[in-house]
C-alpha positions in Angstrom: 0.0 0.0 0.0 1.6 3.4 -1.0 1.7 6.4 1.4 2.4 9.8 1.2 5.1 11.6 2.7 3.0 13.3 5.1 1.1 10.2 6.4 4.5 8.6 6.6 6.0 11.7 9.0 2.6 11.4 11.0 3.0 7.9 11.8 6.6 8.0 12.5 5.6 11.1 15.2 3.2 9.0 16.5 5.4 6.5 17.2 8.5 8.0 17.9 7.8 10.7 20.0 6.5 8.4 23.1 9.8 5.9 22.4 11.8 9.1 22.8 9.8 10.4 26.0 10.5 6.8 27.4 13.6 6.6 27.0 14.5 9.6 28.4 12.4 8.9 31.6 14.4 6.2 31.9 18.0 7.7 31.2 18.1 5.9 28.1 20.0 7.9 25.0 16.9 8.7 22.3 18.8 7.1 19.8 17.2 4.1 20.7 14.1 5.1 20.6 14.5 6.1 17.1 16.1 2.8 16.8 13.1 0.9 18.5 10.3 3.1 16.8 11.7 2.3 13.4 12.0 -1.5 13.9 8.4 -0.7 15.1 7.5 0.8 11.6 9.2 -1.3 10.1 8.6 -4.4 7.2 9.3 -6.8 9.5 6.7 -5.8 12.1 3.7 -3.6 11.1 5.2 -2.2 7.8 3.9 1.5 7.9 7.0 2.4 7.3 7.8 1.8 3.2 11.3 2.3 1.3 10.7 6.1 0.5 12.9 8.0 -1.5 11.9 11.0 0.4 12.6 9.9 3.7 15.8 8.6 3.3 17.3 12.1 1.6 15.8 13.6 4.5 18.0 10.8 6.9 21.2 11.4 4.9 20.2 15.4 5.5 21.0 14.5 9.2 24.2 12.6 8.8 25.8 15.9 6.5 24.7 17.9 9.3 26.3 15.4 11.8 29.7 15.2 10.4 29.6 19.4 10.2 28.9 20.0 13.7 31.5 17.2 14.5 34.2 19.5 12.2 33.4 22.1 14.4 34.7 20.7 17.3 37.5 19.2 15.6 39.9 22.4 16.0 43.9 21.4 14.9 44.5 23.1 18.4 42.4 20.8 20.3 43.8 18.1 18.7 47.4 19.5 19.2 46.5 20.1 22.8 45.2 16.7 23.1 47.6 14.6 20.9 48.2 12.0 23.4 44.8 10.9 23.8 43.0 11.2 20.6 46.2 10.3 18.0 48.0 8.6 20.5 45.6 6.3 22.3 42.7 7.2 20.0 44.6 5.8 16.9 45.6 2.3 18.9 42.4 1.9 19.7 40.5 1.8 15.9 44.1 0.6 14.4 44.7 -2.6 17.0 40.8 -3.4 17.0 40.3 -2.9 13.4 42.9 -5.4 12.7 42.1 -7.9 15.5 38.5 -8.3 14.1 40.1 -8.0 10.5 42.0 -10.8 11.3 38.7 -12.7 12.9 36.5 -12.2 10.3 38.5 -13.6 7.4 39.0 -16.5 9.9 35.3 -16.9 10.2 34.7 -16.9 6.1 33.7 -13.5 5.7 34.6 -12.3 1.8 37.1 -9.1 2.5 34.6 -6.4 1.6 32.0 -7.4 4.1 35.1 -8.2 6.6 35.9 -4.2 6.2 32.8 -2.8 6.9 31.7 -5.4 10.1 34.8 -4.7 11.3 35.2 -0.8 10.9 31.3 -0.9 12.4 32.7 -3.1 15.4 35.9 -0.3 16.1 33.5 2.4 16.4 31.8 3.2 20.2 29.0 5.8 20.4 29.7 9.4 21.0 26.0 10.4 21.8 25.8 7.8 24.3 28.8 8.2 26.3 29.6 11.8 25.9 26.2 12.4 27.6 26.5 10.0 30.1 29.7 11.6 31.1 28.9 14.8 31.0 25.7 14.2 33.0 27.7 12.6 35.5 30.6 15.3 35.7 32.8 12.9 34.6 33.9 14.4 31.2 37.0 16.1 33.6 37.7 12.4 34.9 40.9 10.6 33.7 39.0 7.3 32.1 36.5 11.0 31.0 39.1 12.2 29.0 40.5 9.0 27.8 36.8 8.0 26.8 36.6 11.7 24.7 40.0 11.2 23.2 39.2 8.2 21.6 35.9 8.8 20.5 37.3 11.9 18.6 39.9 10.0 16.9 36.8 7.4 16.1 34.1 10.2 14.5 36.9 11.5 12.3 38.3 8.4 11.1 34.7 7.5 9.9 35.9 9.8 7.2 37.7 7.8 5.4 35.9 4.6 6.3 32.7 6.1 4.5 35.2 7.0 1.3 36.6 3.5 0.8 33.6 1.9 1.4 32.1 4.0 -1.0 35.2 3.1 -3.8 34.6 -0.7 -3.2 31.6 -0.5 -4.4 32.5 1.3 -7.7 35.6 -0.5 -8.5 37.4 -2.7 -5.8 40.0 -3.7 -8.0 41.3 -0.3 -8.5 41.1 0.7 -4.5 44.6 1.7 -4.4 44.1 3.8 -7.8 41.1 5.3 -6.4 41.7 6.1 -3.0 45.2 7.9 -4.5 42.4 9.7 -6.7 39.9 10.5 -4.1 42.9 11.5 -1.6 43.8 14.3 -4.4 40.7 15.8 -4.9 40.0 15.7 -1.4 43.1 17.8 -1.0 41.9 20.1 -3.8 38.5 20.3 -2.7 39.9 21.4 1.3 42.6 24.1 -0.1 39.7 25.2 -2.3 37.7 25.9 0.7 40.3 27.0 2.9 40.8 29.9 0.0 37.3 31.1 -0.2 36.5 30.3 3.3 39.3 32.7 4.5 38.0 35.2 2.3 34.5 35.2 2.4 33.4 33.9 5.8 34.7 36.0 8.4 33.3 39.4 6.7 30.3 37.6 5.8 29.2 36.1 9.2 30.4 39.2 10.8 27.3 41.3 8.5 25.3 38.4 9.5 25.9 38.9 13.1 25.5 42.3 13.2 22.0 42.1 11.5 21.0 40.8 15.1 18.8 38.2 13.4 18.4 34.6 14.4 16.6 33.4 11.5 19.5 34.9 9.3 22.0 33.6 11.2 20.4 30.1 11.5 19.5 30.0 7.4 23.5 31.2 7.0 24.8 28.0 8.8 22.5 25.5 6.9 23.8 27.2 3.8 27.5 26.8 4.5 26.9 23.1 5.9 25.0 22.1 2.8 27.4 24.1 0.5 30.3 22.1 1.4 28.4 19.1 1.0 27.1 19.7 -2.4 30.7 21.3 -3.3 32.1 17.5 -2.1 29.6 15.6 -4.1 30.1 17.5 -7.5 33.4 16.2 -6.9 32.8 12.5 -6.6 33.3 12.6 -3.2 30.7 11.9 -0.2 28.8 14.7 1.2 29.9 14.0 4.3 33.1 14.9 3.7 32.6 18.4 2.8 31.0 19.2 5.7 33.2 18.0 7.5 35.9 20.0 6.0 33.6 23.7 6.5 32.6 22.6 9.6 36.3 22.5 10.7 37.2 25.9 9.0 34.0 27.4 10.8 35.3 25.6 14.2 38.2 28.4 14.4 36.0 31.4 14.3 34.2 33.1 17.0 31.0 32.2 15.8 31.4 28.1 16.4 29.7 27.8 19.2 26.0 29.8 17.7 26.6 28.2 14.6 26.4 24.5 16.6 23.4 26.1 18.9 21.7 26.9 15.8 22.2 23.8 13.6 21.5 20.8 16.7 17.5 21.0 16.2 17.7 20.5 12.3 20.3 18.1 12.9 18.4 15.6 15.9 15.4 15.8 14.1 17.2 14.5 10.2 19.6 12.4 12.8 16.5 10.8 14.5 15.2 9.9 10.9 18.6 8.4 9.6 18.2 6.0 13.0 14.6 5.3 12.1 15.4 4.0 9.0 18.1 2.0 10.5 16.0 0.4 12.6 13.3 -0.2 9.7 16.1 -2.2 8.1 16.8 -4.2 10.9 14.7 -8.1 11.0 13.6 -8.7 14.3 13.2 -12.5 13.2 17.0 -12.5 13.1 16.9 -12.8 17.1 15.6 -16.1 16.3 17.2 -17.6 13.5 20.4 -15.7 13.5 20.7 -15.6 17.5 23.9 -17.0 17.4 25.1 -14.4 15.0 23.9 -11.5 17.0 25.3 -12.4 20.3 28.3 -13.1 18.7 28.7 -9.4 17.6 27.5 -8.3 21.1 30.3 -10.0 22.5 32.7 -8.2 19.9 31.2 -5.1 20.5 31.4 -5.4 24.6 33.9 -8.0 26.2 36.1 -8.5 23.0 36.7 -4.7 22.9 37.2 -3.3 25.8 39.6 -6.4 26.2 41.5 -4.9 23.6 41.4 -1.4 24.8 42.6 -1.4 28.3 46.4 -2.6 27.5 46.4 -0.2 25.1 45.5 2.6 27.7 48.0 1.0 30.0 50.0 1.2 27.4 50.3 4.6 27.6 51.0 4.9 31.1 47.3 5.1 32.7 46.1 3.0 35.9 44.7 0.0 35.7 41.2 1.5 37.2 41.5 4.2 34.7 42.3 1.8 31.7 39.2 -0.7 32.7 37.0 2.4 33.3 37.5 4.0 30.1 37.4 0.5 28.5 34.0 0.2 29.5 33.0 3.0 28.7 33.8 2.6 24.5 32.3 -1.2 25.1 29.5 -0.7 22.7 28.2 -0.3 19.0 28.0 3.1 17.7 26.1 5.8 15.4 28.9 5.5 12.7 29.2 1.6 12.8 25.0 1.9 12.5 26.2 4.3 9.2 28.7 2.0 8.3 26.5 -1.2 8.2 23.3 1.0 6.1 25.8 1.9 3.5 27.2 -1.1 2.6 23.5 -2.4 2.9 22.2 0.4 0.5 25.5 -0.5 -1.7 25.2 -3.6 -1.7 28.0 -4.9 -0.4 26.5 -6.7 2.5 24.7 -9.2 2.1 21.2 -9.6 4.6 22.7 -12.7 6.5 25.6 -10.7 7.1 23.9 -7.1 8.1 21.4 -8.8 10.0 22.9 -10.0 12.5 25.8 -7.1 12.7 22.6 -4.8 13.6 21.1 -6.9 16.1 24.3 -7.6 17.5 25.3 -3.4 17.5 21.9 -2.4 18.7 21.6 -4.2 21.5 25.2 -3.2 22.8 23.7 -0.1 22.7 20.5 -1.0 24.8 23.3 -2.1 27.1 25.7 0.3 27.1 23.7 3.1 29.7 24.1 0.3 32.5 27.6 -0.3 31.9 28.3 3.3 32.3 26.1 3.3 34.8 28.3 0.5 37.1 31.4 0.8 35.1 33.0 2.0 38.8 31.8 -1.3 40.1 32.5 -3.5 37.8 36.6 -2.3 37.4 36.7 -2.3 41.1 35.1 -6.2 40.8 37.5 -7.3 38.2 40.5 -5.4 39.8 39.9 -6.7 43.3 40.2 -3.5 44.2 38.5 -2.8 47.7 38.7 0.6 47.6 37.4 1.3 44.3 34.6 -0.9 45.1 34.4 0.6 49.1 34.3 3.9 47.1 31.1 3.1 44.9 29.0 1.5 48.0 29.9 5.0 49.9 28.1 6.5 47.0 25.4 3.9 46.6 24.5 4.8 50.8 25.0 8.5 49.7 22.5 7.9 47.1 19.7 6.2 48.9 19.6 9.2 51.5 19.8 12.1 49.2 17.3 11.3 46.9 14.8 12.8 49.2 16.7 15.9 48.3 15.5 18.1 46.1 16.4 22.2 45.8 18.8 21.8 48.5 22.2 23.0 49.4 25.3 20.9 49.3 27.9 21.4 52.1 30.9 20.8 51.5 32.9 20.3 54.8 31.8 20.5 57.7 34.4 22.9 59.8 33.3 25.6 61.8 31.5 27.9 58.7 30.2 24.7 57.3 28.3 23.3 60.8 27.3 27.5 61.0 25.8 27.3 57.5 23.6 24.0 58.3 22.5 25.6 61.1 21.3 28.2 59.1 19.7 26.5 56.2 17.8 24.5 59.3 16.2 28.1 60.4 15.5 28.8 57.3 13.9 26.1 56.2 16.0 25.5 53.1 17.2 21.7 52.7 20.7 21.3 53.7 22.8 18.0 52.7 26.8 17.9 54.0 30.0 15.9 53.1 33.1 15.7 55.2 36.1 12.7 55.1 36.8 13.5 58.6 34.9 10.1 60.4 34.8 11.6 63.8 33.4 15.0 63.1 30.8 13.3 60.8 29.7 10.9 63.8 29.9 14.0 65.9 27.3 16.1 63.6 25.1 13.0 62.7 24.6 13.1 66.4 23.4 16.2 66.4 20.8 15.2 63.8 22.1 16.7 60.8 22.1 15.2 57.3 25.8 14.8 57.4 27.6 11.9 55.4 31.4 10.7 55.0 32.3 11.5 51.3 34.9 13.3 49.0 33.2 16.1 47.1 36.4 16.3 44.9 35.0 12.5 43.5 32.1 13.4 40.6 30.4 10.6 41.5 30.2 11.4 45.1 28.6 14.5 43.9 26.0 13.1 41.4 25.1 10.9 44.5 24.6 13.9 46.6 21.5 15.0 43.9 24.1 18.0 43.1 21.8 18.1 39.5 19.1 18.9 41.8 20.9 21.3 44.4 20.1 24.9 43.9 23.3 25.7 45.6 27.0 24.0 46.4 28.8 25.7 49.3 32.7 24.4 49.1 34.8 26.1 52.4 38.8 25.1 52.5 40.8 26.7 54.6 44.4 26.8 53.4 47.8 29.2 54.5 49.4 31.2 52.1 53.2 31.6 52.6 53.6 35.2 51.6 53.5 36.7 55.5 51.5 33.7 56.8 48.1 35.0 56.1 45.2 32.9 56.3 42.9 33.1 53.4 40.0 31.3 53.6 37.7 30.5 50.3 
């Protein structure tokens, strides 16, 4: 039965939109509520969801608009700033696993082609999902944090290339050397032609834009240079992608990178949302039956084989154990680019169904499971290292936890010395909730005694905070008392 466009965007709304409202109730990332409305939609369940030509321009819309706000964040003086993590440990990471499941694949039988593109899918973790996770939990600052954002940099911008080869084996794989050499050159010509007129023409131009004072202007100006690029890139030969990748990396060193993100993130949720959909239209939900063996075989790849291959590497480079199995944990899972990876090969052809099938089962639901892994991934390294006070520090969190989420619009204290028991004290008269951490045990015992919410905690420790509600707190009071050599003095902050 055909449908229109219009009834096809009304049903996808009317599924989507309570997936999405579920999944964040639940802390879940929306992606895979996308992912779950579209299997939903989908041919293999109630089929309201037909392969229109429409609705997947409209998906690839949200990819182009993916990789450009991803070139604005990749600045060359982040990266030189951060060199160490995202080349150094970020390169290991999709070099050594790319090869180890390389290596596996041709073992299993896999033809070379398909081998690529399951295995570049399996090397890539999801930046939506863990970059919000993190940041949620104040953990971005963290060492396995950083580690975890290094990496996933390095990841998003080697996609890159991945999508270019993939895109030459399906022209012509017996000239790949030929034509990656010929893609590499007019990808060069294409970026200095860019880096020319975007010299030129985009600071004076966004500068009239900005003084204009007008938001729709401003917004309408960053969808033009996004899609500019893109369609400069594809009258090339190359993938759109690609070229917005390049502007949005030229735009990334200009005042304006941070509006021009703000302004394209609706228009590029709402196209990446659809690209996810129809992802999850393609996926068979009959392969968790027949295939099941296939799709927990990926899940394992995707969870236990990787971060197995990550954590030496982050040792490697001279991290601590905890931090290695932390941040190895936290990349243990399928990602938005190894979803992209999988569709275009599938949309090119050069994956076969008993091959794809299972890869997106197996991807999917490491994603399902990847918000309780980074939920315990304290836990479990402190389980698998033996490590008493790692795990000692999670169940001080987990009692922390269970008492302060009767806190709401309260005030965290943050020792508990002579200002801090004054300012509790306070708060009590006023009314106003009060909620107070302290490593000293005695002066905590002392206080509880007293009958104040008092518990034995370091605020310097993110999760310690998070446990505390401090994403509910209306205010954090933090009192150290310290003595400056200069005189003597006391300064007290």
């Amino acid at each position: 039965m055909e449908h229109s466009l219009i009834l096809c965007l009304l049903s996808v709304l009317l599924v989507v939109t309570p997936a999405v409202a579920l999944c964040r109730r639940f802390g879940l990332s929306s992606v895979l509520g996308y992912l779950a409305g579209g299997v939903f939609l989908g041919p293999s369940l109630l089929g309201w969801l037909p392969a229109n030509a429409d609705l997947r321009r409209l998906a690839e819309l949200g990819v182009v608009l993916l990789m450009f706000t991803i070139g604005l964040a990749f600045s060359l003086p982040r990266l030189l700033a951060a060199k160490r993590l995202v080349l150094g440990i970020g390169g290991a990471q999709v070099v050594v696993t790319t090869l180890a499941f390389l290596i596996a694949g041709m073992w299993l039988g896999l033809a070379p082609t398909p081998a690529f593109i399951v295995v570049g899918a399996l090397a890539m973790s999801s930046t939506a999902l863990v970059l919000k996770f993190l940041g949620e939990n104040c953990e971005l600052t963290a060492p396995h944090g950083r580690i975890a954002s290094g990496v996933l940099l390095f990841q998003d911008v080697a996609t890159v290339p991945l999508l270019v080869v993939v895109s030459i084996l399906a022209d012509d794989p017996a000239r790949l050397g030929i034509e990656l050499g010929w893609a590499l050159v007019k990808t060069a010509l294409v970026f200095t032609g860019l880096v020319i007129v975007g010299r030129r023409l985009l600071p004076p131009l966004l500068n009239w834009v900005a003084a204009t004072r007008s938001l729709e202007l401003f917004m309408l100006s960053a969808l033009l240079l996004a899609l500019s690029a893109a369609g400069v890139s594809s009258l090339a030969g190359l993938a759109p992608t690609l070229g917005a990748f390049m502007a949005g990396m030229l735009l990334g060193e200009t005042p304006f990178r941070r509006q021009i993100e703000a302004d394209i993130r609706p228009f590029r949720d709402l196209m990446l949302g659809l690209f996810f959909l129809t992802i999850g239209a393609r996926l068979d939900v009959s392969v968790f039956g027949h295939a099941a063996a296939g799709v927990l075989l990926v899940l394992f790849a995707a969870v236990v084989v990787k971060a197995l291959l990550v954590m030496p590497l982050i040792r490697a480079f001279g991290h601590s154990r905890a931090e290695a199995w932390r941040a190895g944990i936290a990349l243990a899972q399928g990602g938005e680019f190894g979803l992209l990876l999988v569709s275009s090969g599938m949309s090119l052809n050069l994956l076969d169904a008993d091959v794809a099938q299972p890869v997106l089962g197996g991807l999917i639901l490491s994603m399902a499971l990847a918000p309780l892994l980074l939920r315990f991934d304290a836990r479990i390294a402190g389980w698998l290292l033996r490590d008493e006070r790692l795990q000692a520090s999670c169940d001080v969190e987990a009692h922390i936890a269970d008492h302060g989420a009767a806190f709401d619009r309260h005030v965290i204290v943050c020792g508990l010395g002579r200002v801090g028991q004054n300012l509790l004290e306070i708060l009590d008269q006023e009314g106003i909730p009060g909620l107070a951490l302290d490593l000293d045990p005695e002066r905590v015992r002392q206080v509880v005694a007293a009958g104040r919410p008092v518990f034995l905690g370091n605020a310097a420790q993110p999760g310690v905070l998070r446990a505390a509600g401090v994403e509910r707190a209306r205010w954090v009071s933090i009192y150290r008392y310290s003595r400056v050599a200069r005189g003597g003095a006391t300064t007290r902050r």
